[in-house]
C-alpha positions as semicolon CSV with decimal commas, in nm:
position;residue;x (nm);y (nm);z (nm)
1;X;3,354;4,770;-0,350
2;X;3,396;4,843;-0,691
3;X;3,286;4,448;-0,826
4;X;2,977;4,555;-0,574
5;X;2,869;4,887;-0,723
6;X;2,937;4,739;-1,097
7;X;2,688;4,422;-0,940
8;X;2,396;4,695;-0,874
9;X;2,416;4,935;-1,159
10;X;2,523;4,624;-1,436
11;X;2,265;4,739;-1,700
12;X;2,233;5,124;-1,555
13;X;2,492;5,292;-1,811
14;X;2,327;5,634;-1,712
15;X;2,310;5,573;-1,349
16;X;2,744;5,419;-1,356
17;X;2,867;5,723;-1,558
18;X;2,723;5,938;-1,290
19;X;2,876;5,644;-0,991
20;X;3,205;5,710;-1,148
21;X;3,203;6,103;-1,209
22;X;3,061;6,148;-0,808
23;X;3,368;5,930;-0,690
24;X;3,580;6,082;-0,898
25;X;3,519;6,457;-0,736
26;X;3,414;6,330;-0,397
27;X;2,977;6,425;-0,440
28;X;2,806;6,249;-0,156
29;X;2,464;6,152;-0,052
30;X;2,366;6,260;0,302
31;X;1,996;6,290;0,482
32;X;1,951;6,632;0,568
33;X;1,567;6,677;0,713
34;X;1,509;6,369;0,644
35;X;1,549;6,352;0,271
36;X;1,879;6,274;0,118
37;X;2,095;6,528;-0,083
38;X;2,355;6,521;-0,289
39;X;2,691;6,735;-0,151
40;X;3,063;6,866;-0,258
41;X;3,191;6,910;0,081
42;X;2,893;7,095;0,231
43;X;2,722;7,267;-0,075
44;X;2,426;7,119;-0,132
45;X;2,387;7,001;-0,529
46;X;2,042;6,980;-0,661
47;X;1,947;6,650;-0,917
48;X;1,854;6,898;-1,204
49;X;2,240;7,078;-1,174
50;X;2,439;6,739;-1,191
51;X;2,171;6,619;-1,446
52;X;2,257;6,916;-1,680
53;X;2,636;6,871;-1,621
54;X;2,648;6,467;-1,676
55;X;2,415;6,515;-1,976
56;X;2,118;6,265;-1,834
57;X;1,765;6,275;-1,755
58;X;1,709;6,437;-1,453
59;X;1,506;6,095;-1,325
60;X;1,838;5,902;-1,348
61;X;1,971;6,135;-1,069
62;X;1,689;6,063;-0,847
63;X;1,711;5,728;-0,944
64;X;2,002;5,647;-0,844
65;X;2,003;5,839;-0,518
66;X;1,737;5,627;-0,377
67;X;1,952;5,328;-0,471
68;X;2,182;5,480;-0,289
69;X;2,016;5,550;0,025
70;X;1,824;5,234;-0,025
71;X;2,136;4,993;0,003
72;X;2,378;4,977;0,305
73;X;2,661;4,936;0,161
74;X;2,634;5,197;-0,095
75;X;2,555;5,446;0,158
76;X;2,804;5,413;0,439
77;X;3,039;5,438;0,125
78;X;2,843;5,792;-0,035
79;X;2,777;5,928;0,277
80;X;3,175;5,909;0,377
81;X;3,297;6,024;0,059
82;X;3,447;6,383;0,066
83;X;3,578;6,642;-0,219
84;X;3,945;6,730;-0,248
85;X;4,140;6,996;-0,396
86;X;4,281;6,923;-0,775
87;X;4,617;7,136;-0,852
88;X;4,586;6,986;-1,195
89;X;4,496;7,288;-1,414
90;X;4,607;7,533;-1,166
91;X;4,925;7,432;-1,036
92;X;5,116;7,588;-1,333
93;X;4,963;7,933;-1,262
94;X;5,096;7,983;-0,908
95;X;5,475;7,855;-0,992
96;X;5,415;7,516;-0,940
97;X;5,573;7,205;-1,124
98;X;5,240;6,939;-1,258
99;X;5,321;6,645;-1,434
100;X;5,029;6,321;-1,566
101;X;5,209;5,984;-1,501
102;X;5,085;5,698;-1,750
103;X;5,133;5,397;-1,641
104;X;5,166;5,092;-1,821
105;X;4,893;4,845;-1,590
106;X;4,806;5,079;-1,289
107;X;4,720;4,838;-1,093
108;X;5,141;4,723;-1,046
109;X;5,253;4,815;-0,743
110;X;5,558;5,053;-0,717
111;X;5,501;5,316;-1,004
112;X;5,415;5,595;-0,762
113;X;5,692;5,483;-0,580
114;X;5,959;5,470;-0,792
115;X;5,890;5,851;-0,946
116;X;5,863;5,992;-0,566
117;X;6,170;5,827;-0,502
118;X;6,335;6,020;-0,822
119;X;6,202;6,341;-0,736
120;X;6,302;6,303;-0,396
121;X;6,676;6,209;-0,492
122;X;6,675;6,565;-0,700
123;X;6,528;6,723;-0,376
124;X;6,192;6,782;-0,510
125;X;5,920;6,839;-0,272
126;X;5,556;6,715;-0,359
127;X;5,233;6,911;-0,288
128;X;4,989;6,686;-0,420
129;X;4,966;6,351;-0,563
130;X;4,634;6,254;-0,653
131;X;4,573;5,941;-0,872
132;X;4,265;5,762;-1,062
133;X;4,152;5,401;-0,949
134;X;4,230;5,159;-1,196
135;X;3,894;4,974;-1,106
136;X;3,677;5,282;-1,175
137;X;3,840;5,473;-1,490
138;X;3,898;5,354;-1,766
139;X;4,262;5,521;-1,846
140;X;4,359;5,559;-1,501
141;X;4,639;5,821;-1,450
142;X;4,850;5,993;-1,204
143;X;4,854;6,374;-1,125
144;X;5,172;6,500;-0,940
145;X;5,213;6,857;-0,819
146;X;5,562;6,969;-0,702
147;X;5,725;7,264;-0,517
148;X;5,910;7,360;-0,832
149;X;5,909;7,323;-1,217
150;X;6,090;6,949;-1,320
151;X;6,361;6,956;-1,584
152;X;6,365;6,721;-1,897
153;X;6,621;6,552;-1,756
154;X;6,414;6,475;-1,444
155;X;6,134;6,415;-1,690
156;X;6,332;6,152;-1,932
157;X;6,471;5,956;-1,594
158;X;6,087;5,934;-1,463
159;X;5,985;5,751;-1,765
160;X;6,259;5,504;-1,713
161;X;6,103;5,414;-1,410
162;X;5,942;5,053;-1,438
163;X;5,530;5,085;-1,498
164;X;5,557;5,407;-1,648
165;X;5,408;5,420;-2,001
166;X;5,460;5,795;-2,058
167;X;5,485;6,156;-1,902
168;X;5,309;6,452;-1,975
169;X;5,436;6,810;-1,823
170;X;5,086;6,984;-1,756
């Protein structure tokens, strides 16, 4: 999908950064009455809001939504895609442990793996996991959200694990 989208918006820099920002958080394009809309889940998002927030001309919003709804492909994709919860920032503040996994080459299999099997081996529950696509950011990263705070012990064996690069305790 991702050789596709960089195959229709190859000399669009405007139009990608936004591609890669609405996949990121999950905005899709629906038709609602007939003319298509941009959503988070089911809040409607007008072109002039995500133009302000992406820092581009409102036109490259429109733009790119009639690309959107012009192409297939492109749509079945936007009009499926859906917003999820982040822990990230906020994790912390309710008692929760959150931890960024760098990874060496994301695309190698087994990373995630190997730390879930770690925490899981110091009975360590996981809330969330949520990780970037190594075909759509540039420094992809992992985001893991646990039950409880993790130790530095805990922290120095999960950067022994093979892929990992470094760990940051958010």
């Amino acid at each position: 999908m991702w050789d596709y989208i960089n195959q229709i918006f190859e000399g669009y820099p405007a139009e990608m950064k936004v591609i890669q920002k609405m996949t990121k958080i999950g905005i899709s394009v629906k038709i609602l009455y007939d003319e298509p809309k941009l959503f988070c889940d089911e809040i409607e998002i007008k072109p002039n809001s995500m133009a302000r927030a992406y820092h581009v001309d409102r036109r490259v919003i429109v733009n790119l939504i009639q690309k959107i709804i012009s192409d297939k492909k492109l749509y079945e994709f936007f009009s499926n895609i859906s917003a999820v919860s982040n822990f990230e920032n906020a994790g912390s503040k309710i008692g929760f442990g959150v931890i960024e996994i760098i990874p060496v080459d994301a695309a190698k299999p087994g990373i995630i793996a190997g730390v879930m099997k770690l925490l899981a081996d110091n009975g360590i529950s996981v809330r969330q996991l949520i990780t970037d696509d190594p075909d759509l950011i540039d420094n992809p990263r992992a985001i893991i959200v646990t039950t409880e705070s993790i130790t530095g012990d805990i922290l120095n064996n999960i950067k022994k694990v093979n892929g990992v690069k470094a760990v940051l305790l958010l």
